[in-house]
N, C-alpha and C positions, 0 to 999 in steps of 0.2 A: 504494500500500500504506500500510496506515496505520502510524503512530510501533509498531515492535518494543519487544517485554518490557526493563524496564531489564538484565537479566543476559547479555542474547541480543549478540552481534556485531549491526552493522548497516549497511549503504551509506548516505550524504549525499549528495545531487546537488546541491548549489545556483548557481544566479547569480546575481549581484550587481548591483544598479545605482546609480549615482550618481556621484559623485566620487570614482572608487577604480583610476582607471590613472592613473601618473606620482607617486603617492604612496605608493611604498613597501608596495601592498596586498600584493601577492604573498608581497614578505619576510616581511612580519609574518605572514600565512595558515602559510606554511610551517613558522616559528619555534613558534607555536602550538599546528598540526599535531603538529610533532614532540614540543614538552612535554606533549602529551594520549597519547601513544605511537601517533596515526592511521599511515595509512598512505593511501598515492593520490596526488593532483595539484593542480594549480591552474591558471589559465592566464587572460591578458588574452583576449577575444575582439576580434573586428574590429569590432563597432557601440559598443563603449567599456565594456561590463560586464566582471566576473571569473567565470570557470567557475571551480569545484570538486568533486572528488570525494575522497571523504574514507571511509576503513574503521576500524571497530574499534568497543570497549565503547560500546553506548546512553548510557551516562551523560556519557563525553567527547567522544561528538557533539554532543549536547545543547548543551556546554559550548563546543563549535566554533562551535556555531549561534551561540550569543551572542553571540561573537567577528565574527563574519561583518556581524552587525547593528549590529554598532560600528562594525568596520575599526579599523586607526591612525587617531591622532591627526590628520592630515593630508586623512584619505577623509573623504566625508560622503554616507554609506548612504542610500539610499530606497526601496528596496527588495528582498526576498531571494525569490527562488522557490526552493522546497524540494520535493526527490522523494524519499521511503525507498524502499529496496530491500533485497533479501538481499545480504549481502554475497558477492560472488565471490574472494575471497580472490588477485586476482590483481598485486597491488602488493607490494614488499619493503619500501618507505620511502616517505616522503614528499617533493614534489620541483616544480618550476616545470619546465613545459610548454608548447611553442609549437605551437598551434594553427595 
């Protein structure tokens, strides 16, 4: 699906690749998460990237997104796969998950 109207709610699917397990990515994801007011998850995966899914305003997805392509200070991002969806409105908070 393509990037939703900026006014519209929207779902983030992204992985992550590079240098972003054993650095803090998670914390940071979640901290972030919560000061954009998202909601969803996050999660190391087993071949060494970070899952996320991530709900709320187009505008501070966007702003996640960007976030994601950084990482802390300590990751070093190469790559971000991105999927929009409609959001399902099925998270209360935002929160680290084990896969």
């Amino acid at each position: 699906m393509s990037d939703p109207q900026p006014t519209q709610r929207a779902r983030l699917h992204a992985v992550v690749e590079g240098i972003v397990q054993g650095v803090n990515f998670r914390y940071y994801t979640v901290r972030k998460a919560r000061s954009l007011g998202l909601t969803g998850w996050v999660a190391n995966r087993w071949d060494g990237t970070v899952e996320t899914i991530a709900e709320g305003p187009r505008e501070a997805l966007r702003e996640f997104l960007a976030f994601l392509h950084e990482g802390p200070p300590s990751a070093h991002v190469t790559n971000v796969t991105v999927r929009w969806a409609e959001p399902t409105g099925e998270f209360t908070d935002f929160r680290i998950v084990y896969l």
